[in-house]
Residue, then its C-alpha position, 0 to 999 in steps of 0.5 A: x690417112x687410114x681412109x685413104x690407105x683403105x681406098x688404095x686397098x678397095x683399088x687394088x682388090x678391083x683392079x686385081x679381081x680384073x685382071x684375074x677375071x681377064x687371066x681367067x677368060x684367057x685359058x676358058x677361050x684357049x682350054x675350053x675342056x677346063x670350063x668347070x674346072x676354071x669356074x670351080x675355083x674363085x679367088x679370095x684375096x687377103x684382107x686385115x679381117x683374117x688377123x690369125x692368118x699369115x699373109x700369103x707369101x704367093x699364089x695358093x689353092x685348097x681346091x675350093x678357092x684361090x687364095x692369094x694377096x692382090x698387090x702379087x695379082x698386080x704385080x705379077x701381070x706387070x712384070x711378065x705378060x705370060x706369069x700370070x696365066x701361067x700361075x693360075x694354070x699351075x694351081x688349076x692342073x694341080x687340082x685336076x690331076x688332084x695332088x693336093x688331096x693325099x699330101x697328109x700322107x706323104x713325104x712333103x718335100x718330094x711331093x711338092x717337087x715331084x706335083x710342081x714338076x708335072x703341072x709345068x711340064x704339062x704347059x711346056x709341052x703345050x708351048x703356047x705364047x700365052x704360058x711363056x715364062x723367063x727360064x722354059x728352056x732351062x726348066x725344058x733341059x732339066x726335066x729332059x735329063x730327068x726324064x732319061x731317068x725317071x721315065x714319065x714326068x708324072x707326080x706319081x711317078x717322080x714321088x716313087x723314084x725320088x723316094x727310091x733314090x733319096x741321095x740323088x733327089x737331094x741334088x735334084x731338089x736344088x733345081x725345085x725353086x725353078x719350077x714353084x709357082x705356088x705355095x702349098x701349105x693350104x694343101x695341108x689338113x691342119x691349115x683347113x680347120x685353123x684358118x676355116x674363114x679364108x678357107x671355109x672347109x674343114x677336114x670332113x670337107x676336105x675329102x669332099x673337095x676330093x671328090x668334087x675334083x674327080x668327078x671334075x677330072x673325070x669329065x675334063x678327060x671326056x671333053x679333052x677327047x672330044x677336043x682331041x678329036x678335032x684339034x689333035x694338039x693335046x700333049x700325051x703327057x696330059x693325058x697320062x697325069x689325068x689317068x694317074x689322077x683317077x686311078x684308084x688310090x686303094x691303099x694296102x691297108x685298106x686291101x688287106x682289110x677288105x681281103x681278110x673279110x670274115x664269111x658268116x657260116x649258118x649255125x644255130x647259136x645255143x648261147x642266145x636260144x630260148x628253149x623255153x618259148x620255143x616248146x612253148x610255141x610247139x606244145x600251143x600251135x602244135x607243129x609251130x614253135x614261137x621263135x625260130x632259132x638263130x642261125x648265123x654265127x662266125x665259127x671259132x674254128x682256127x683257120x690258116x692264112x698264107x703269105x707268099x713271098x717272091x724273094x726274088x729280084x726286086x722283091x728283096x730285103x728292106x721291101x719285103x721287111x716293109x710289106x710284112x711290117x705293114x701286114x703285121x699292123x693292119x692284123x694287130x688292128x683287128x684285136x681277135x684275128x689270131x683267135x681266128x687264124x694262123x699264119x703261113x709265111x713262104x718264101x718262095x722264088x722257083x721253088x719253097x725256101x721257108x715256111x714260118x707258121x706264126x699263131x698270135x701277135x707276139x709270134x708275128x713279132x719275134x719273127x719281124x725282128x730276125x726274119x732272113x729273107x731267103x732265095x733269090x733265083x727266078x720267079x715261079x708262082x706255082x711252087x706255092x699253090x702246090x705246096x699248099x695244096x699238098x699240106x692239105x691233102x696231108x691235114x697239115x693246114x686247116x680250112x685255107x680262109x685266103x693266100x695272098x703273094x707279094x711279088x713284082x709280078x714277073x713269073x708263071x702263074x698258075x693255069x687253074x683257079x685255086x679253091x680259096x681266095x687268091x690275091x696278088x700284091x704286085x710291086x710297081x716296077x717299069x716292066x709290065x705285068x702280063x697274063x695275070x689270070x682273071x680270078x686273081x685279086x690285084x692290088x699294085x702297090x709302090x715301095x713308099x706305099x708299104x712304108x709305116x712309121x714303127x718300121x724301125x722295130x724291124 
């Protein structure tokens, strides 16, 4: 009996490698800017030597491979001649338009509902035979209504209003079922290194993956418009979920690190000077000393750092507490900034509402735990710069090390270039920013971007 239950299994693992092979060479004859991408990911189905795995309850992918149950492979293509084809692009455009390579620092639930609802509006859009299913028109209706609200049906764009509406998000996750064609739970870190003989990839190997799809991605946009300009029949909304994939994911921590870099100022440093075999040398070679002296040394010198805030429209309340929450870890990270700098926080909207001067870790603190957001008017940038540049004319802020603005970008900026590092922390809104002079730094940031988990000691 068991030889005979083997022989089932070896059956259907062929037959279903067959009909994946056919699914596949489908999509290449109809989508032939996916070429890599369709040859980048084999599939893999489950077998009795992977015991510490639960079978796959569906179809899903770590970006290396597919994995899935050959009975659903066959089962699929009985049930519904579009299913197939239709699962195998799900799983595909997720990895083009690489969602499943942030999920670790992400709200789960509104990601896989915001990535699920993408990909399927994708091949919507494309409305070929090949990717019909039962239930388009209702997935067609629903995604239309949304889209009134929400704008553009991409991943990252739905993650930020579903985060922004939570209430409203928890009815609309009702409707996730309708659009689930996998299981995302290999996109997870943790099902990466206990289950590494299906999945063979590690969390060093995760990233990697990551990259190998960008590099994918990029390329398929090349021959996507190259396709486009023969065929003219490509979906904007294609587009716009591959840009979003290649934008930088350049998170505020990391910004903020890079900004604060520290410049090495050329000091001669007695502490590691030897005047002994330095006069040595002079009095053996006589005008040549055995060693030059060290030069390099950061300076203890105490400088300013200032942190501007636009308190006006949607830069109030609960995101701004965020924004200085999350600055106040990255500086608590670096152990001896505050022997280094002291901070300035302004607040501003047309004109100075507040400086707070905070001078250690303790101060930033206390000043977390009852800051009052103040203003509320219109937006103008140049107060700040004025008033900086006037407290340094005064002696009242030593050498300015960089100032860095939150705001939703809607105001006047300055028309010449400050003599000290400026960045531009620009809160992701539906309006455009325009005329964000060239000597700025930017960073554009969403609200759940700035959102840490001890945000409760504020």
């Amino acid at each position: 009996m068991a030889d005979h239950d083997d022989g089932k299994e070896i059956y259907a693992k062929k037959l279903a490698r067959k009909i994946f092979d056919y699914t596949r060479d489908q999509l290449i004859v109809n989508m032939p800017y996916f070429n890599r991408a369709v040859l980048k990911m084999p599939v893999v189905f489950y077998h009795n030597g992977f015991e510490k795995m639960k079978r796959p309850e569906g179809f899903g992918t770590n970006g290396s491979r597919i994995i899935c149950d050959e009975n659903q492979v066959i089962a699929c293509f009985r049930r519904e001649e579009g299913l197939l084809p239709r699962i195998y692009l799900h799983m595909l455009l997720h990895c083009i338009f690489q969602h499943p390579f942030h999920y670790d620092r992400l709200n789960s639930r509104y990601w896989d509902f915001a990535a699920d609802l993408a990909v399927e509006n994708v091949m919507l859009e494309l409305n070929w035979d090949l990717l019909r299913t039962a239930g388009d028109r209702e997935r067609i209706r629903f995604i239309g209504e949304l889209k009134l609200r929400a704008g553009k049906i991409t991943a990252e764009n739905l993650y930020h209003y579903f985060y922004m509406n939570p209430k409203e998000t928890e009815t609309l996750l009702g409707s996730a079922p309708l659009f689930v064609r996998d299981v995302h739970r290999f996109w997870a870190p943790e099902e990466f290194i206990n289950h590494p003989e299906v999945l063979h990839r590690n969390i060093g190997s995760f990233e990697k993956t990551g990259e190998e799809w960008g590099r994918i991605t990029r390329g398929t946009k090349i021959l996507m418009d190259t396709y486009e300009k023969h065929q003219g029949d490509l979906p904007d909304v294609m587009t716009d979920n591959i840009l979003n994939a290649r934008r930088s994911r350049y998170d505020y921590s990391s910004f903020l690190r890079k900004f604060l870099t520290w410049n090495e100022e050329m000091h001669i440093n007695p502490d590691e000077f030897d005047y002994i075999y330095y006069l040595y040398g002079m009095q053996l070679y006589k005008n040549m000393p055995l060693i030059e002296p060290l030069e390099y040394r950061d300076t203890n010198r105490i400088r300013d750092f200032v942190i501007a805030i636009d308190t006006s429209g949607s830069t109030m309340g609960r995101t701004v507490r965020n924004f200085l929450s999350h600055t106040a870890s990255v500086l608590e990270e670096s152990g001896d900034f505050f022997a280094h700098a002291a901070v300035h926080i302004i607040q501003c909207d047309a004109k100075i509402q507040k400086d707070d001067k905070l001078s250690s870790p303790e101060e930033f603190d206390r000043y977390l735990k009852k800051v009052e957001i103040s203003g509320g008017g219109g937006t103008d940038f140049r107060p700040v710069f004025d008033y900086v540049e006037e407290l340094q004319k005064k002696g009242g802020m030593h050498e300015l090390c960089g100032l860095l603005y939150f705001t939703d970008g809607l105001g006047t900026f300055p028309s010449k270039m400050p003599p000290y590092k400026t960045g531009f922390v620009f809160l992701k809104t539906r309006q455009h920013i325009k005329n964000v002079p060239p000597w700025a730094i930017r960073l554009d940031v969403a609200e759940e971007d700035l959102a840490i988990s001890d945000t409760d000691r504020i």
